[in-house]
N, C-alpha and C positions, 0 to 999 in steps of 0.2 A: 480444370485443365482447358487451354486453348484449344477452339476448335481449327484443326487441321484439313478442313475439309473445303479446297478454294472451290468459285467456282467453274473454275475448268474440267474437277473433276467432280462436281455434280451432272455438268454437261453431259461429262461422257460417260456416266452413268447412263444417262439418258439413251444416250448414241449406241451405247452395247444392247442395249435394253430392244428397243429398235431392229436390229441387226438379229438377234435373239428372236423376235417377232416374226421373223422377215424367215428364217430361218425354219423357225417350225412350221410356219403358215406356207410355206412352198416349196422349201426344199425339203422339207422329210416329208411330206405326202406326194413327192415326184419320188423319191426312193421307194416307198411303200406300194405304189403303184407298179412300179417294176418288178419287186419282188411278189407281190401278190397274183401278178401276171403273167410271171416265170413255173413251169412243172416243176415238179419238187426233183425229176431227172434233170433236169437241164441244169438248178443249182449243182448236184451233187455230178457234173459230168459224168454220168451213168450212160448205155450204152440207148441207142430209140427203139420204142417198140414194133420200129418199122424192120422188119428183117425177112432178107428176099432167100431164099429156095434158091440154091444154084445146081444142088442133085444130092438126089435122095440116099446113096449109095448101097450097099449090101452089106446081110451077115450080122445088122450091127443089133445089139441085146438089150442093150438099156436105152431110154428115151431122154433120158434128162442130164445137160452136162452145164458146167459151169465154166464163164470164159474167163480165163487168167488175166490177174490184173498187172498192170505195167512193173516194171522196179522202180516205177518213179510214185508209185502211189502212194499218198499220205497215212500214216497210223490211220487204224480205224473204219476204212474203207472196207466196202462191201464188193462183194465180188458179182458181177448179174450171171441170171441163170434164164437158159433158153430148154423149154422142155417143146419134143417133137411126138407129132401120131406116129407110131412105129407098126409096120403093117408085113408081116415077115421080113424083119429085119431091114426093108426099108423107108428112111426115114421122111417124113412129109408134114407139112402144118407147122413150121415154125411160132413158138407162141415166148414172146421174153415172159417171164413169171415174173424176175428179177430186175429191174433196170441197170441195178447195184452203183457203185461211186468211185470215184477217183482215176475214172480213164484220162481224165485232163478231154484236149481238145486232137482228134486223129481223124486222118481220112477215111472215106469208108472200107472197109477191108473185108476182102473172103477168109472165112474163118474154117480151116479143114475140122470136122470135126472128129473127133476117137473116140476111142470104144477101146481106154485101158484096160488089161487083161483077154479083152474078149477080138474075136475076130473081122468084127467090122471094120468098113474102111469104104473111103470115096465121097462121103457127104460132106455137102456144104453151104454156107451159108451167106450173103452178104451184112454183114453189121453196121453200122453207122453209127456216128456220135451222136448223144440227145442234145449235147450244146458242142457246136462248132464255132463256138464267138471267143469265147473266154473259160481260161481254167481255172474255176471255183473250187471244184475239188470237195465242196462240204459232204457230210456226214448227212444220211438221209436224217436223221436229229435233228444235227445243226438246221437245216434246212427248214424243216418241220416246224421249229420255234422262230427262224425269221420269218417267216410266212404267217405264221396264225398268232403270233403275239407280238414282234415287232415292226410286221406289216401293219397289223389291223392298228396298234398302238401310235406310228408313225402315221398313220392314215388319219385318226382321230384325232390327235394335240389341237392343232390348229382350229378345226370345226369345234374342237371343245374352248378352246380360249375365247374365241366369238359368241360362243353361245347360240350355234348355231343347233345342235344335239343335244339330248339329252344323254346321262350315264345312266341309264339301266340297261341289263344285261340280261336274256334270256337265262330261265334255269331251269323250266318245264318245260317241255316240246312233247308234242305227241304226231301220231299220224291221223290226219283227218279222215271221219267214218267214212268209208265208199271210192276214197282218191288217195290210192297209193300209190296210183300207175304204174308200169310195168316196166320190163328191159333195163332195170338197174341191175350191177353186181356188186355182191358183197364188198364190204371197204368203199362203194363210191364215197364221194362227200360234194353235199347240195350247200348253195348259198340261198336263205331264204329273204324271201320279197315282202319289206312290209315299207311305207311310207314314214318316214324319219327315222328307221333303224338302218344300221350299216353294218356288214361282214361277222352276219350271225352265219356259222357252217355248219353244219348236222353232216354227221355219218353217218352210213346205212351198212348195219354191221350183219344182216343178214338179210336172204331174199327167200323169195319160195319158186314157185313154178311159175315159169315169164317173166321170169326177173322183178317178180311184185313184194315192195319192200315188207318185211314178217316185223322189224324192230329199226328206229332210229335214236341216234345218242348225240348230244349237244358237244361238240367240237371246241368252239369257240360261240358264246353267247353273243357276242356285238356289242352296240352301244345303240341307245336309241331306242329298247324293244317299248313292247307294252304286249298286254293281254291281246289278242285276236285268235281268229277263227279262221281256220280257210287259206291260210298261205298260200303262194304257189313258191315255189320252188326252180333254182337253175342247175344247173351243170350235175356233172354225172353222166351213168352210160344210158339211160332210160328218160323218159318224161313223164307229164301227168302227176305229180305228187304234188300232195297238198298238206299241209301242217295246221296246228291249231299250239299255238303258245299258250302255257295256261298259267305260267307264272313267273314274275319278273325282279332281278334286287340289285342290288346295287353292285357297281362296276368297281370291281378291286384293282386298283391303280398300281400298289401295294403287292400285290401278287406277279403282277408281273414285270417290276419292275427288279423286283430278286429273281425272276427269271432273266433278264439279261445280266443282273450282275452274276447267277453263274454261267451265263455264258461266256463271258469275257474275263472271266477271273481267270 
């Protein structure tokens, strides 16, 4: 068979090829960087945990109420929840539990709150949007897997085609003896510090007194890890933790890249 292959379009093999490069190497590790930078509230335009006390009011029985979501909300959305200290029926200490999703993007607004069935009445609250840029609207899910799989995956391509990283993956973590530091809450999640690993997360799935971690679990391994001692640890509501990686394997590409295909299936 003749070959049909001129070369104009060997070139422009070349030329997509290139483009391709160009592409992974800077624009998907500036997307990644956004998303990995963004609260997982501000994807899912959920409500901020900033919320102001405008008055307490009276009478009211329950402490925990949930704020109605738009009729414009997407399937699948969460609804957020603000639980109050209730102190003879009146209410104080606004605490969101819930950020919840799909408010879209809104001004900030006084929230009357009620007390269906029961006699309360007069409390209030300021609410605000977590993202007042853009309405995402995603699913605390959805959000969760562009963040921790095709942030860190969009973050790595590039640094992996260079050869600038290694692919191994954290699979052991422990908490280092003596340095668990304190003032974390349940559910934080720390990004741990080691030199040529990148966007290992660990969760801190329980605390004890002072917020001193009891147990942490591997989130997201990274890329890059190796055996070490001694991590130090960032973000979260506490400081002072230290990790000790104790065992490392290979980075399944493969796994999560059937994670984005069902995402977008």
């Amino acid at each position: 068979m003749a070959n049909l292959r001129t070369l104009q379009d060997i070139q422009q093999v070349i030329l997509n090829v290139a483009a391709f490069n160009k592409f992974i190497q800077y624009t998907l590790p500036n997307y990644a960087a956004f998303l990995t930078g963004k609260t997982i509230p501000y994807l899912c335009n959920g409500i901020s945990s900033s919320v102001t006390l405008g008055a307490g009011g009276s009478a009211y029985v329950t402490d925990t109420f949930t704020i109605p979501l738009p009729y414009t909300t997407p399937s699948g959305s969460v609804p957020a929840v603000i639980t109050f200290t209730n102190m003879s029926g009146v209410l104080s200490a606004p605490v969101v539990t819930t950020n919840g999703s799909g408010y879209g993007t809104f001004s900030p607004v006084t929230y009357q709150v009620p007390d269906p069935g029961n006699p309360g009445t007069g409390a209030t609250v300021l609410v605000s949007p977590a993202n007042q840029d853009q309405p995402y609207n995603y699913t605390p899910q959805q959000a969760g897997l562009l963040q921790f799989y095709l942030g860190l995956d969009y973050a790595q391509l590039g640094p992996m085609l260079l050869g600038s990283i290694g692919c191994n993956t954290a699979t052991g973590v422990s908490i280092h003896a003596g340095a668990a530091g304190s003032g974390y809450v349940a559910g934080d999640t720390v990004i741990v510090t080691l030199a040529g690993m990148t966007g290992c997360r660990l969760t801190i799935p329980t605390v004890g007194a002072l917020g001193v971690p009891t147990s942490i679990s591997i989130n997201i391994g990274g890329v890059g890890a190796a055996v070490a001692s001694n991590c130090a640890t960032t973000g979260g509501s506490g400081s002072g933790l230290y990790v000790d990686i104790a065992s490392v394997g290979p980075y399944n590409w493969t796994t999560n890249t059937l994670a984005w295909v069902g995402y977008f299936d």
